[in-house]
N, CA, C and O atoms as a GROMACS GRO file, in nm:
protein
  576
    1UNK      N    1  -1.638  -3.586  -3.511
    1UNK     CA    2  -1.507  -3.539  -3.472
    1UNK      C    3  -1.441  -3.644  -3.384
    1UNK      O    4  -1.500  -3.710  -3.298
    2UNK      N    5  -1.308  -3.653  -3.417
    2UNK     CA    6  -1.236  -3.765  -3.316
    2UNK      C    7  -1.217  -3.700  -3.173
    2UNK      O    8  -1.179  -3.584  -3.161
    3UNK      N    9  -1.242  -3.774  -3.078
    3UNK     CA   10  -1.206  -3.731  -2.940
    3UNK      C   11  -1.061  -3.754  -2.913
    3UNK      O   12  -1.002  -3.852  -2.959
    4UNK      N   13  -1.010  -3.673  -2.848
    4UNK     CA   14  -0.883  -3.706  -2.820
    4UNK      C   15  -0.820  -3.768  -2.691
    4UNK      O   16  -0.856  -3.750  -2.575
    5UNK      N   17  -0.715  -3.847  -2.738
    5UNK     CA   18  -0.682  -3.933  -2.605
    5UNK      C   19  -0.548  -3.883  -2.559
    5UNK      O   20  -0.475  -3.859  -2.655
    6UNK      N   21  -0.500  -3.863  -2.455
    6UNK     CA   22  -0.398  -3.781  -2.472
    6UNK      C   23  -0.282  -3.899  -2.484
    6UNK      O   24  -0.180  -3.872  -2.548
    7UNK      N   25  -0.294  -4.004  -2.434
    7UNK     CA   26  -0.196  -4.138  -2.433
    7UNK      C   27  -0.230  -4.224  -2.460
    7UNK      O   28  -0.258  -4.289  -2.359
    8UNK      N   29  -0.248  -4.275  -2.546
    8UNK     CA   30  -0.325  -4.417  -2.621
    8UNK      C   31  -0.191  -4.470  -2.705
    8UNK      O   32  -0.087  -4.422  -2.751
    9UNK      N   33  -0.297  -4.672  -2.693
    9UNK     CA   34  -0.221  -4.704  -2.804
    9UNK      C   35  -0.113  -4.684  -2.903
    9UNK      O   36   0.001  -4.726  -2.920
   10UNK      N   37  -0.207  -4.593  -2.971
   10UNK     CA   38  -0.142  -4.528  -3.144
   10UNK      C   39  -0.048  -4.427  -3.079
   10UNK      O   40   0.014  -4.364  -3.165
   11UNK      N   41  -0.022  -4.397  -2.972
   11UNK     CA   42   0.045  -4.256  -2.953
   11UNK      C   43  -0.014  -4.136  -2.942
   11UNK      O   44  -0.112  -4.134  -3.015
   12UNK      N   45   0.000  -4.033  -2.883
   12UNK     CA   46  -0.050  -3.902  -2.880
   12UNK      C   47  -0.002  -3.838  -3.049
   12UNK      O   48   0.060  -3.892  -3.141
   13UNK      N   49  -0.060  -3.707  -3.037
   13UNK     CA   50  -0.065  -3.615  -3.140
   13UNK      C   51   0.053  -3.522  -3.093
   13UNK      O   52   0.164  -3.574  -3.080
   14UNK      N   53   0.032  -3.340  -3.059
   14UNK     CA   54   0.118  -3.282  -3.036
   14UNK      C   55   0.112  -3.241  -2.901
   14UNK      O   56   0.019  -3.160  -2.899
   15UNK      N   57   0.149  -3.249  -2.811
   15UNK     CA   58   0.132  -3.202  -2.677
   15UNK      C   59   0.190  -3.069  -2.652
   15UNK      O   60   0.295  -3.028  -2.703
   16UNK      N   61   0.086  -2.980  -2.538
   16UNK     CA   62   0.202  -2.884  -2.485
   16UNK      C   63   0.197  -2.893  -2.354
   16UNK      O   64   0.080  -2.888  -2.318
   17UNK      N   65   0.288  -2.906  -2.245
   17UNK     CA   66   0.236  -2.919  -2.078
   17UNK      C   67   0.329  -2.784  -2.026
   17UNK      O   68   0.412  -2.736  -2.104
   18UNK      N   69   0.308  -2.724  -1.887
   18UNK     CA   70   0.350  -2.680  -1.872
   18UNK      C   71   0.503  -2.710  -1.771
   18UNK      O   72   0.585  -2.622  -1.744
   19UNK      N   73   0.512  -2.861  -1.726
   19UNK     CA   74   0.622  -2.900  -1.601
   19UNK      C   75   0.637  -3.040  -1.663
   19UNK      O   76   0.540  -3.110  -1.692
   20UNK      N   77   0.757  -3.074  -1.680
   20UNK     CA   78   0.772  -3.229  -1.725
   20UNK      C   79   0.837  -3.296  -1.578
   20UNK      O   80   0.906  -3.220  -1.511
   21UNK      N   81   0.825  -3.370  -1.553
   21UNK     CA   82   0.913  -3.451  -1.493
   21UNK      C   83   0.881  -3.618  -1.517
   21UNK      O   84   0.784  -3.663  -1.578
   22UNK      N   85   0.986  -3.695  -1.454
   22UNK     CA   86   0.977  -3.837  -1.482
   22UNK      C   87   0.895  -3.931  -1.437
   22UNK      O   88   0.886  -4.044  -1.486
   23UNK      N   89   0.790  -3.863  -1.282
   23UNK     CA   90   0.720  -3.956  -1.267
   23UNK      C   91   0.576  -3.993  -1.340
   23UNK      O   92   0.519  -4.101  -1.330
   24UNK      N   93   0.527  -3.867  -1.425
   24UNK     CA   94   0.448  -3.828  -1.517
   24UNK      C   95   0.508  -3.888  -1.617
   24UNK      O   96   0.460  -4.002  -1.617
   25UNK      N   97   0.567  -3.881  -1.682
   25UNK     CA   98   0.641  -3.922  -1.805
   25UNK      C   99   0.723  -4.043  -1.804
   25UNK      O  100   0.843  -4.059  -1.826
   26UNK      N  101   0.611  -4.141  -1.768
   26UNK     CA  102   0.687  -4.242  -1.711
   26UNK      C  103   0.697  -4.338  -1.860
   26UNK      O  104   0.678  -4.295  -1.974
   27UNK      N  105   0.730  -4.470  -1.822
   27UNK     CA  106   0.719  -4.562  -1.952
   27UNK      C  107   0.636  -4.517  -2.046
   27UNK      O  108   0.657  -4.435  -2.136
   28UNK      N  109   0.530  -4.583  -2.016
   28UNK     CA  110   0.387  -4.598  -2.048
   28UNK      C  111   0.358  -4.475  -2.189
   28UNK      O  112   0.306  -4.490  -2.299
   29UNK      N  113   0.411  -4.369  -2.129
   29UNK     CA  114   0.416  -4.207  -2.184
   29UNK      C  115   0.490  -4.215  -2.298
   29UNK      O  116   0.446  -4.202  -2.412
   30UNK      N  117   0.623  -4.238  -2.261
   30UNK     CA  118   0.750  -4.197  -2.388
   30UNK      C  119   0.704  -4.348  -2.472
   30UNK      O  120   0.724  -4.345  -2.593
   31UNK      N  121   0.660  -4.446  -2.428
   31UNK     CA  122   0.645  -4.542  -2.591
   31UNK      C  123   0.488  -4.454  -2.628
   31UNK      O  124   0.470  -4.486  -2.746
   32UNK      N  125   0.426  -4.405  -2.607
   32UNK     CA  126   0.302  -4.306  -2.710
   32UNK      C  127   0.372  -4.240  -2.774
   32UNK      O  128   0.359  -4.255  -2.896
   33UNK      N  129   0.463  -4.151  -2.732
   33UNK     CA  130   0.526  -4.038  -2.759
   33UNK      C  131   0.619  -4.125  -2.892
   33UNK      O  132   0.614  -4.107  -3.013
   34UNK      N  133   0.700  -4.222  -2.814
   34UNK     CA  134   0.740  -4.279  -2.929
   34UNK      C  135   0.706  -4.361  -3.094
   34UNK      O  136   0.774  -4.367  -3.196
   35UNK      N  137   0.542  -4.425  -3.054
   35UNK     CA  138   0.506  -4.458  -3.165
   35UNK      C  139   0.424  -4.341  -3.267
   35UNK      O  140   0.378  -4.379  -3.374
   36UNK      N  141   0.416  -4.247  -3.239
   36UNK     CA  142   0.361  -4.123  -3.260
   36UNK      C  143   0.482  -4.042  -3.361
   36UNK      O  144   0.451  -3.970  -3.456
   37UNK      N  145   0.604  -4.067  -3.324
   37UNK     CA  146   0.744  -4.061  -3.373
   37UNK      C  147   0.747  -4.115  -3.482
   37UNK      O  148   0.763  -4.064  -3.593
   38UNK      N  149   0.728  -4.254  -3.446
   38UNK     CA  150   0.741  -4.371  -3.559
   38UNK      C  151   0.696  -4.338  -3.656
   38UNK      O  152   0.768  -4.328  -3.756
   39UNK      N  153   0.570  -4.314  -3.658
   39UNK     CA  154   0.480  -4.275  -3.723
   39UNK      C  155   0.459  -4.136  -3.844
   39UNK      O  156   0.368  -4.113  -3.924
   40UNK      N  157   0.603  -4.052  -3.809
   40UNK     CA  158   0.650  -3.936  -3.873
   40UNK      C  159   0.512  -3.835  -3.786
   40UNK      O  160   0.424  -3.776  -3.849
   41UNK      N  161   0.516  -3.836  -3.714
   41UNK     CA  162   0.409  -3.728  -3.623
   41UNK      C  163   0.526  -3.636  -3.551
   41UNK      O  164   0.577  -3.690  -3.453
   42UNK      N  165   0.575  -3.508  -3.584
   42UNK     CA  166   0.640  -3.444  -3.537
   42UNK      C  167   0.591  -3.376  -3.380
   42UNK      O  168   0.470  -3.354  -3.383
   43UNK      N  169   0.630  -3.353  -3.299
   43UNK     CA  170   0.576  -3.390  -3.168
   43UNK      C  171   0.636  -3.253  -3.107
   43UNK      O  172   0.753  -3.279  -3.078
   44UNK      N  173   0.613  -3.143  -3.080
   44UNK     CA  174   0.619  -3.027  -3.048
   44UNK      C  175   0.585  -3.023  -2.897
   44UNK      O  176   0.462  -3.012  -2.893
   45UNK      N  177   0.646  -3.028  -2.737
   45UNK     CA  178   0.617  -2.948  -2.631
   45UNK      C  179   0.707  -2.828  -2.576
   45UNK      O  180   0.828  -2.809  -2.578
   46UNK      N  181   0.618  -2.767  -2.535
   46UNK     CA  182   0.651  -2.668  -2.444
   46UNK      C  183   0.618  -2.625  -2.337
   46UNK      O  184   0.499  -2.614  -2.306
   47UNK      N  185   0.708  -2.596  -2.265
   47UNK     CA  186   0.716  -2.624  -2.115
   47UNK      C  187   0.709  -2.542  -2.023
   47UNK      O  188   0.711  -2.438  -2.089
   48UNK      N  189   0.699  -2.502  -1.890
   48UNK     CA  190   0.764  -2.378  -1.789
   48UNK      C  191   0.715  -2.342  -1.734
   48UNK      O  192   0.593  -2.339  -1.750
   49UNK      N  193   0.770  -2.295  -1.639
   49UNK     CA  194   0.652  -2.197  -1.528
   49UNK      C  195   0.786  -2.101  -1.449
   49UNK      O  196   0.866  -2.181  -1.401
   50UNK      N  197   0.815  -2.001  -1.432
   50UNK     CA  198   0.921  -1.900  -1.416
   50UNK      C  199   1.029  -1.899  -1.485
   50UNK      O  200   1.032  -1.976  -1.582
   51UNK      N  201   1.120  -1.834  -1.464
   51UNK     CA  202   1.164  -1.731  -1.573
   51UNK      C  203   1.342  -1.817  -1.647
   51UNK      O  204   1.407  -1.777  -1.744
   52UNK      N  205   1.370  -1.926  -1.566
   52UNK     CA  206   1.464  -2.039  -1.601
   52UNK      C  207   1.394  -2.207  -1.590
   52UNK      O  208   1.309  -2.241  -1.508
   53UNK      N  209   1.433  -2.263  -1.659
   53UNK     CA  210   1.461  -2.391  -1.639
   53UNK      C  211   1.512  -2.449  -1.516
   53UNK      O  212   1.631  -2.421  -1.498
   54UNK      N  213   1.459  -2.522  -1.426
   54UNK     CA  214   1.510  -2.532  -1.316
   54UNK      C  215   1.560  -2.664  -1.294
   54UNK      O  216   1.606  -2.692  -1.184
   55UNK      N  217   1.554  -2.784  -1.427
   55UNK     CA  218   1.563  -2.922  -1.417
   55UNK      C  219   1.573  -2.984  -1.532
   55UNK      O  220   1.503  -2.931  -1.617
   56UNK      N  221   1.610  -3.040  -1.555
   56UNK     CA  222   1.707  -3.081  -1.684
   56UNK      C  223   1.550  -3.185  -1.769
   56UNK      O  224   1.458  -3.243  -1.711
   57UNK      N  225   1.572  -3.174  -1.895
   57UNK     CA  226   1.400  -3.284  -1.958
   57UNK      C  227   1.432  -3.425  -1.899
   57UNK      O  228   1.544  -3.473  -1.884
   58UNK      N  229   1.323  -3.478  -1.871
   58UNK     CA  230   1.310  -3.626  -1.791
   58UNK      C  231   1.409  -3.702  -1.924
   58UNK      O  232   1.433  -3.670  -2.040
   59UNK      N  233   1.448  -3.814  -1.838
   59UNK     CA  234   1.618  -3.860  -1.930
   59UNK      C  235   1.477  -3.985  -2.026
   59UNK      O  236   1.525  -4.009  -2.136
   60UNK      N  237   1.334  -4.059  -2.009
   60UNK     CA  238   1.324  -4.059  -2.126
   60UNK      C  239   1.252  -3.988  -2.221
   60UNK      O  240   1.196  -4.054  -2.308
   61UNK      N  241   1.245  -3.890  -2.222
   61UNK     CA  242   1.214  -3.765  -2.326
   61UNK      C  243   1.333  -3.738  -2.408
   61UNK      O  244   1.330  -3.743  -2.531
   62UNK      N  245   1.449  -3.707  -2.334
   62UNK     CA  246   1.589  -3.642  -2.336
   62UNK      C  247   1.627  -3.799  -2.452
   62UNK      O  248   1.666  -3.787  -2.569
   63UNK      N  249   1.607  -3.914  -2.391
   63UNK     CA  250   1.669  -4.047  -2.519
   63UNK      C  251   1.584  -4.062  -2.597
   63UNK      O  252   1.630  -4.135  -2.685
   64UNK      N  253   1.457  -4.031  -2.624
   64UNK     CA  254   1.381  -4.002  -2.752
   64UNK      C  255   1.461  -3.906  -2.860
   64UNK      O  256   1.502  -3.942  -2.970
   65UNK      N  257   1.473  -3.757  -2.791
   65UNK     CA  258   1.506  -3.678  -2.848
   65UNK      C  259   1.638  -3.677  -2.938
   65UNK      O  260   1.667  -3.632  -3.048
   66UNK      N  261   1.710  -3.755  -2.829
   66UNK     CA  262   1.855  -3.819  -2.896
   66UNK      C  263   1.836  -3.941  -3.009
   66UNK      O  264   1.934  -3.943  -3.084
   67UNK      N  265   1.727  -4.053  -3.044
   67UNK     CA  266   1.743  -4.096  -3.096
   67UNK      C  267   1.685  -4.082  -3.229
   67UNK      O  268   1.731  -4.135  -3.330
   68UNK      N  269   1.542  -3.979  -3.221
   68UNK     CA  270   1.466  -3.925  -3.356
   68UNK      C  271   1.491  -3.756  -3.379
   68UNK      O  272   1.419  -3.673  -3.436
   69UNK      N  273   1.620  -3.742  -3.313
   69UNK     CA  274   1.646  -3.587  -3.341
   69UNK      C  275   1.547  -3.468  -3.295
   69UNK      O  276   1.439  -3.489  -3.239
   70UNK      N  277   1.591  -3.354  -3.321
   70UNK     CA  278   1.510  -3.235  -3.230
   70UNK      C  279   1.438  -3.158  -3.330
   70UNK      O  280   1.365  -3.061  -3.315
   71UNK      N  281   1.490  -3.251  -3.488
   71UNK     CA  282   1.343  -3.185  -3.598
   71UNK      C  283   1.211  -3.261  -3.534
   71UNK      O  284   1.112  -3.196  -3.501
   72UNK      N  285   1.214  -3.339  -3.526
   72UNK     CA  286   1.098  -3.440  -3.498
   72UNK      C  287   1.064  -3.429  -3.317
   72UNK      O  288   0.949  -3.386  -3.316
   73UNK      N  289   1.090  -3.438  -3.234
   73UNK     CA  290   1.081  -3.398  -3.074
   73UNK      C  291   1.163  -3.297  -3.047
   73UNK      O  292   1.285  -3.289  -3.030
   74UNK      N  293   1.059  -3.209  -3.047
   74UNK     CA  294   1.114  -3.042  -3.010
   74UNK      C  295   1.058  -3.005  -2.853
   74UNK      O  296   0.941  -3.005  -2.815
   75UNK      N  297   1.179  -2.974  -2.776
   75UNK     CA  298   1.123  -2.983  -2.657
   75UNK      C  299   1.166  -2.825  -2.657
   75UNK      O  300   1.277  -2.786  -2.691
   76UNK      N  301   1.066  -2.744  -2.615
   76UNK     CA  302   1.145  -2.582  -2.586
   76UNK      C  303   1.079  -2.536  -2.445
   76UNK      O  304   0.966  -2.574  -2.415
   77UNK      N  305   1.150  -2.457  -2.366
   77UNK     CA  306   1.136  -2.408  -2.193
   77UNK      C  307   1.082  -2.332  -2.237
   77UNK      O  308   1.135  -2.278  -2.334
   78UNK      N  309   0.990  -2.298  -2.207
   78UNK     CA  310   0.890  -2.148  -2.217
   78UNK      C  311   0.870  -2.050  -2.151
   78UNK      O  312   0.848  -1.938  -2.197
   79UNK      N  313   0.876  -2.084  -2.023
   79UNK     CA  314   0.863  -2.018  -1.934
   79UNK      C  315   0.763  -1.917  -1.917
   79UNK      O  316   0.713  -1.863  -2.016
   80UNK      N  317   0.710  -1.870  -1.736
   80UNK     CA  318   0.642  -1.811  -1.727
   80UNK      C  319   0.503  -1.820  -1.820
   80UNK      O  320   0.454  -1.750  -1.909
   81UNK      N  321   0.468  -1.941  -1.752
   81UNK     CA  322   0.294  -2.006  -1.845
   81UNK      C  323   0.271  -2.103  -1.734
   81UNK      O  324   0.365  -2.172  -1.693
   82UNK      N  325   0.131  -2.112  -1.675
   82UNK     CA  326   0.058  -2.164  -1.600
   82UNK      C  327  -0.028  -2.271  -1.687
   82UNK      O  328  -0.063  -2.379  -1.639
   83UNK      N  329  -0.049  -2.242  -1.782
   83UNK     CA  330  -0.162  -2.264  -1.897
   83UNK      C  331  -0.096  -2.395  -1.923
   83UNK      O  332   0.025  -2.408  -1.935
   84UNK      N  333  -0.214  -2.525  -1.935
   84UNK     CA  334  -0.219  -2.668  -2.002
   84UNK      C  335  -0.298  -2.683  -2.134
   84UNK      O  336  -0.418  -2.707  -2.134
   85UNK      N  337  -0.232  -2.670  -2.238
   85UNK     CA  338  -0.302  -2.684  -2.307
   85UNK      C  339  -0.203  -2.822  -2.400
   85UNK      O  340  -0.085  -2.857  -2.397
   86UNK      N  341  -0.346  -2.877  -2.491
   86UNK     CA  342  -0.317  -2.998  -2.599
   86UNK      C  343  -0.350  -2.930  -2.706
   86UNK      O  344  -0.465  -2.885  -2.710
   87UNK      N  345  -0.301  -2.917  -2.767
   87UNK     CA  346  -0.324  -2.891  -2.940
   87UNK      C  347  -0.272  -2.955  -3.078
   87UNK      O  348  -0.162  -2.914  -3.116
   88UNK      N  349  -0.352  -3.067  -3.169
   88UNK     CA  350  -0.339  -3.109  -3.246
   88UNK      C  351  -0.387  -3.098  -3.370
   88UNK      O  352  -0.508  -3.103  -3.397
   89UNK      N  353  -0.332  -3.088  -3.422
   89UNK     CA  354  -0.327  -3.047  -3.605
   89UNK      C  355  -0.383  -2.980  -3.658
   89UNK      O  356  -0.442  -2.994  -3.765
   90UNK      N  357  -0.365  -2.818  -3.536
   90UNK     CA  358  -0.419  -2.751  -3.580
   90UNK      C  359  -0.562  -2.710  -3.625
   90UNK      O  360  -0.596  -2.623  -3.706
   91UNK      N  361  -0.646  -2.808  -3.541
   91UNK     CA  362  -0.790  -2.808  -3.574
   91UNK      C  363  -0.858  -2.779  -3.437
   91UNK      O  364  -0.948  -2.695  -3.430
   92UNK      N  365  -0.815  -2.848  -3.328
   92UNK     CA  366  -0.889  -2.862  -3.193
   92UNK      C  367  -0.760  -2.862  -3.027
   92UNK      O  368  -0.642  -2.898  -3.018
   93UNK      N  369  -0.840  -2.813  -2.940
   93UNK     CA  370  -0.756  -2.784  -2.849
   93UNK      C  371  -0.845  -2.839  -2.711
   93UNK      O  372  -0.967  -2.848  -2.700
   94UNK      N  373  -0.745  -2.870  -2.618
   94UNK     CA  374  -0.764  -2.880  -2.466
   94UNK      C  375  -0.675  -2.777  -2.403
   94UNK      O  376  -0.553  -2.763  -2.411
   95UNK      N  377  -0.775  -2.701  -2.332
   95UNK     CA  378  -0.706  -2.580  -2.230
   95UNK      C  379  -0.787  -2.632  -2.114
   95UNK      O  380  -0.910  -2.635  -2.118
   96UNK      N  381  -0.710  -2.676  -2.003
   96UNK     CA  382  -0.755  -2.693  -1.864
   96UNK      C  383  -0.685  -2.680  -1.762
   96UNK      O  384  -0.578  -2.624  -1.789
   97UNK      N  385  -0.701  -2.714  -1.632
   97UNK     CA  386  -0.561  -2.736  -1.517
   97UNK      C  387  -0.539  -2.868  -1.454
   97UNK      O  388  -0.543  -2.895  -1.334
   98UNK      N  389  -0.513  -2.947  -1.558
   98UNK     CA  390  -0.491  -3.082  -1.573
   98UNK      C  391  -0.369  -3.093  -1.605
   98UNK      O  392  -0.350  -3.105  -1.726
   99UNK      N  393  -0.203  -3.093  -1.483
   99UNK     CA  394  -0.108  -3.070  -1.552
   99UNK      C  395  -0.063  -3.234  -1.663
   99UNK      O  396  -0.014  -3.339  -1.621
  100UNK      N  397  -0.085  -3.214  -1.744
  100UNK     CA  398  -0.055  -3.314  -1.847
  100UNK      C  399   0.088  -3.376  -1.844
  100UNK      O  400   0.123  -3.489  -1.880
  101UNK      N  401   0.152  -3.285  -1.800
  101UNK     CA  402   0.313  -3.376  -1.781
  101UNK      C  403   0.392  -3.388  -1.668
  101UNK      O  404   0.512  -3.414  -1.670
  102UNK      N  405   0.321  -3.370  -1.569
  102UNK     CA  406   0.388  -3.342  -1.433
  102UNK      C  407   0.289  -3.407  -1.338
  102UNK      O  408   0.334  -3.376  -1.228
  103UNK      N  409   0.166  -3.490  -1.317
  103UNK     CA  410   0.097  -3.561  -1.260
  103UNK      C  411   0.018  -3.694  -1.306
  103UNK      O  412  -0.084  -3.714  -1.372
  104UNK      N  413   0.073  -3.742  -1.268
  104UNK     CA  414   0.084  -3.935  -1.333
  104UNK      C  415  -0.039  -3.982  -1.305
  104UNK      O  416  -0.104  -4.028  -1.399
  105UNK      N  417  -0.105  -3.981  -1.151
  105UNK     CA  418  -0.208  -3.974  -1.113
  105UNK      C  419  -0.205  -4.117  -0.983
  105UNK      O  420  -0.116  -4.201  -0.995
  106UNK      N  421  -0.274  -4.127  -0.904
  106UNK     CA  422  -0.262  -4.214  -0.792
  106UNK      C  423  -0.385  -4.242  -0.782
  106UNK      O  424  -0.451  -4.147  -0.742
  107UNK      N  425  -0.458  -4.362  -0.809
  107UNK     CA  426  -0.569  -4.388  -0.720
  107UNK      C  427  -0.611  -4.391  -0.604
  107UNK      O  428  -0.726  -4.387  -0.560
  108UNK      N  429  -0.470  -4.401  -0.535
  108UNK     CA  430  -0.467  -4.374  -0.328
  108UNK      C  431  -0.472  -4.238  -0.303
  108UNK      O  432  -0.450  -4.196  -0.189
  109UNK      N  433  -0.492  -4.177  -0.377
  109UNK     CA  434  -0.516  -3.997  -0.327
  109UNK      C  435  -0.601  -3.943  -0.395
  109UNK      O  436  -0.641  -3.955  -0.511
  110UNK      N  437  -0.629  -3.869  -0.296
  110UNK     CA  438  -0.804  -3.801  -0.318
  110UNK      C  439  -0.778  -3.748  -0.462
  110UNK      O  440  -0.683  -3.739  -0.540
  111UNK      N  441  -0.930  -3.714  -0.457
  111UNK     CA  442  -0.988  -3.653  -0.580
  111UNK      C  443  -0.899  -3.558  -0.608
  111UNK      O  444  -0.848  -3.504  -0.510
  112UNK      N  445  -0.857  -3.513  -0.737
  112UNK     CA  446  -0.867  -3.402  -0.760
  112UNK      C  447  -0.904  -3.337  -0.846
  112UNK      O  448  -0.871  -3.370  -0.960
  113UNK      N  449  -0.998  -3.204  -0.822
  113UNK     CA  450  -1.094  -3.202  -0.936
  113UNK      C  451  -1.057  -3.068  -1.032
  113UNK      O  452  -1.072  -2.948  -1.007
  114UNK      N  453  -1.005  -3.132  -1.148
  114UNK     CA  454  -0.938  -3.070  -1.258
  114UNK      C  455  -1.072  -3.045  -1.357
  114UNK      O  456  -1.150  -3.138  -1.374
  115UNK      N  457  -1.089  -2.936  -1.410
  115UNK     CA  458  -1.161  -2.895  -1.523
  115UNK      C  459  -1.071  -2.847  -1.667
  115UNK      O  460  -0.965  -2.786  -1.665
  116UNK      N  461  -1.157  -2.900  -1.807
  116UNK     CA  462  -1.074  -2.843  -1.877
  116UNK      C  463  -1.197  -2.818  -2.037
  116UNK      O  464  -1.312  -2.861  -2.029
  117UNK      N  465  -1.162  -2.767  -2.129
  117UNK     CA  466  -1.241  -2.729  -2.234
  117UNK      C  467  -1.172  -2.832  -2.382
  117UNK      O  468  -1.059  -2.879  -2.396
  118UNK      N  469  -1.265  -2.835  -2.451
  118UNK     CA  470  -1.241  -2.900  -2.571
  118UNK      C  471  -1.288  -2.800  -2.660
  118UNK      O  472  -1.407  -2.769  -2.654
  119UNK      N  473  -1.193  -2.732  -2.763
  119UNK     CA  474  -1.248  -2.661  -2.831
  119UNK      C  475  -1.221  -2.682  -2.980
  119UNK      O  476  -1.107  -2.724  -3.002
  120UNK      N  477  -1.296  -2.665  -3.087
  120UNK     CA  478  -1.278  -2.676  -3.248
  120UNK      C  479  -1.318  -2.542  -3.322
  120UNK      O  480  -1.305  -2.535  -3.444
  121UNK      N  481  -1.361  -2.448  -3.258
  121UNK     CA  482  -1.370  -2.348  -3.292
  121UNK      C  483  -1.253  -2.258  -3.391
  121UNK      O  484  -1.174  -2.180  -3.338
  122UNK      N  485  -1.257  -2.279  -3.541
  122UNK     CA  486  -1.120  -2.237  -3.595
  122UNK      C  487  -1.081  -2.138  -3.542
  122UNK      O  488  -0.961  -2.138  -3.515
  123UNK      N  489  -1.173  -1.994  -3.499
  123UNK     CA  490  -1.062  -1.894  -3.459
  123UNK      C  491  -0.988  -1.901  -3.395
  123UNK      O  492  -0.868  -1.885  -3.413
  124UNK      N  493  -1.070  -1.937  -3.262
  124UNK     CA  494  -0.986  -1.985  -3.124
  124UNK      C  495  -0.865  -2.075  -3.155
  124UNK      O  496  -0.754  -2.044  -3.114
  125UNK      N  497  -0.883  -2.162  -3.213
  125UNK     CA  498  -0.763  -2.275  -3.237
  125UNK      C  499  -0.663  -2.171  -3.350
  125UNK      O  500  -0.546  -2.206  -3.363
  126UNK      N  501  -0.699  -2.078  -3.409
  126UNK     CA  502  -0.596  -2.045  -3.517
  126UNK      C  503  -0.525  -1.946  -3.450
  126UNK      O  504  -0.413  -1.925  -3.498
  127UNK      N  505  -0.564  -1.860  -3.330
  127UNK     CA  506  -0.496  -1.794  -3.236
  127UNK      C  507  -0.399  -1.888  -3.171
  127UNK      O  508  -0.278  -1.867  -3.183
  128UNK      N  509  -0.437  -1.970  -3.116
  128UNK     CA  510  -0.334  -2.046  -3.049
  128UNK      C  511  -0.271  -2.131  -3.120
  128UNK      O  512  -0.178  -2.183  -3.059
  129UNK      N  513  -0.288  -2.176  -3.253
  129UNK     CA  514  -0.181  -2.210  -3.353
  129UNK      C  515  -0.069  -2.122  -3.343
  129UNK      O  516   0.037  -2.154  -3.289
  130UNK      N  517  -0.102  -1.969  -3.414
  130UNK     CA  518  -0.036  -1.844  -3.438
  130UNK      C  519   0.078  -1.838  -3.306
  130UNK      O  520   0.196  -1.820  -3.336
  131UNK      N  521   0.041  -1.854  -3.161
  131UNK     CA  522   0.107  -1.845  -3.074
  131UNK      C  523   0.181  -1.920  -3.112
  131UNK      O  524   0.286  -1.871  -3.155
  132UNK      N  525   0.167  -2.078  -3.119
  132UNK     CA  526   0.288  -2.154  -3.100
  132UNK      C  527   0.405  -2.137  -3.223
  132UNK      O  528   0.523  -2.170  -3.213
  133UNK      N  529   0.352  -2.089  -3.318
  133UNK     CA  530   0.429  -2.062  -3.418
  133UNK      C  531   0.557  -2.041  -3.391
  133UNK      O  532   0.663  -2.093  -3.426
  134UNK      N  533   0.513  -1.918  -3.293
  134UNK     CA  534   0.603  -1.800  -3.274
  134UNK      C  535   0.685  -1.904  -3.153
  134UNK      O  536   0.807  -1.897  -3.164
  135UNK      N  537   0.654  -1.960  -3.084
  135UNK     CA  538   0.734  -2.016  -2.957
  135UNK      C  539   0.792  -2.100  -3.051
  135UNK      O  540   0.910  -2.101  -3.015
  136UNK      N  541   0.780  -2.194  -3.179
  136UNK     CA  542   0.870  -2.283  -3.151
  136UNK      C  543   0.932  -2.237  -3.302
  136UNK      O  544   1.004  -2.316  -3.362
  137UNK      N  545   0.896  -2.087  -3.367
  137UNK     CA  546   0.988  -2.069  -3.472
  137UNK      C  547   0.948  -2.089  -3.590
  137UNK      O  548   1.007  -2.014  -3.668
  138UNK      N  549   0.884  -2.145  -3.633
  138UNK     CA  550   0.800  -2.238  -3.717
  138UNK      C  551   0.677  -2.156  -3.831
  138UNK      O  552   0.589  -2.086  -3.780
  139UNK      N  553   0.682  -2.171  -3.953
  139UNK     CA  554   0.573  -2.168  -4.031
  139UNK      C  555   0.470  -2.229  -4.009
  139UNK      O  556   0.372  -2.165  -3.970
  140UNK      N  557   0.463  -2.346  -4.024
  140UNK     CA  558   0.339  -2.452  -3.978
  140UNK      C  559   0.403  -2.522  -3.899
  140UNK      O  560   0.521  -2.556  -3.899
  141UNK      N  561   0.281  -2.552  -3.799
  141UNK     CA  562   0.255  -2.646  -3.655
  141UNK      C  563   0.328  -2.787  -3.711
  141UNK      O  564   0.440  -2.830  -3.684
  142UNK      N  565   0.184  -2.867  -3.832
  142UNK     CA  566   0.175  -2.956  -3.829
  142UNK      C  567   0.261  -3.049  -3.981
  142UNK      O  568   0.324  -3.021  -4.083
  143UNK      N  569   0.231  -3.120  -3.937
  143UNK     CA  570   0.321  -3.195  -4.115
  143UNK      C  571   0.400  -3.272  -4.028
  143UNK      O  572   0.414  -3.238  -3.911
  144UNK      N  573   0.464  -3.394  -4.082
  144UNK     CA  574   0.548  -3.476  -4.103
  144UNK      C  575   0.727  -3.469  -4.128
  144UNK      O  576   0.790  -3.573  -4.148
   0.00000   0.00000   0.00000
C-alpha cells in the first residue's frame, strides 16, 4: 500500500482540514495543491469549526481556485467539525488532531504531540466517503 504524504513533490491527493489560513498554506502548500491540479486530480476541502465562516479562503487557495475553476478546487465551509481528516481515492484515510491546514509547524516551539490513525479498512473508508458525498453534493469523490 502507498503511504501517504500529505505535501510532496507530486502534490497531495484530496484533502479535508478543518481551519485554513495562510500561514499553513503557505507557498510550499498551494504549488502541491497546484501540481496535483495539473495533473487533473480534482481536489475537494472542507473546512470549519462553528456555525459561520469567520475569514475569507487564504488568497493562495482563493487564486488557485480562480485559475483551475471550482469544478476542479472545491473549497466548501462546513462548519461545526473538530475532526482532521485526509481522504484519498476513496480507499484509505487519516483521522487525527493534526490540524492539516491551519499549523505550518515551527521547529522553535515545543513539541506538540498530535496523534492520528491510518485506515484502509473499506467499510470505515466507505462511510466516510458516503459523508463527503453528501457535503460536497457529489456522486463520486474521486475521478478526474
Amino acid at each position: 500500500m502507498d503511504r501517504p504524504t500529505v505535501w510532496n513533490r507530486e502534490g497531495l491527493r484530496s484533502p479535508r482540514v478543518p481551519w485554513l489560513n495562510a500561514q499553513a498554506l503557505n507557498v510550499e502548500v498551494t504549488d502541491c495543491i497546484e501540481k496535483a491540479l495539473r495533473r487533473g486530480v480534482i481536489v475537494r476541502i472542507a473546512w470549519g469549526i462553528g456555525d459561520a465562516p469567520d475569514a475569507a479562503i487564504p488568497g493562495g487557495l482563493q487564486g488557485l481556485q480562480d485559475r483551475f475553476g471550482k469544478r476542479k478546487l472545491q473549497i466548501k465551509f462546513r462548519g461545526n467539525t473538530h475532526r482532521k481528516i485526509l481522504l484519498w481515492d476513496g480507499r484509505s484515510y487519516i483521522m487525527g488532531s493534526f490540524n492539516w491546514g491551519s499549523f505550518r509547524g515551527d521547529p522553535r516551539m515545543k513539541v506538540r504531540h498530535e496523534a492520528g490513525t491510518l485506515t484502509s479498512n473499506p467499510a470505515l473508508v466507505q462511510n466516510l466517503v458516503e459523508e463527503f458525498k453528501k457535503v460536497f453534493e457529489v456522486e463520486e469523490l474521486g475521478g478526474a
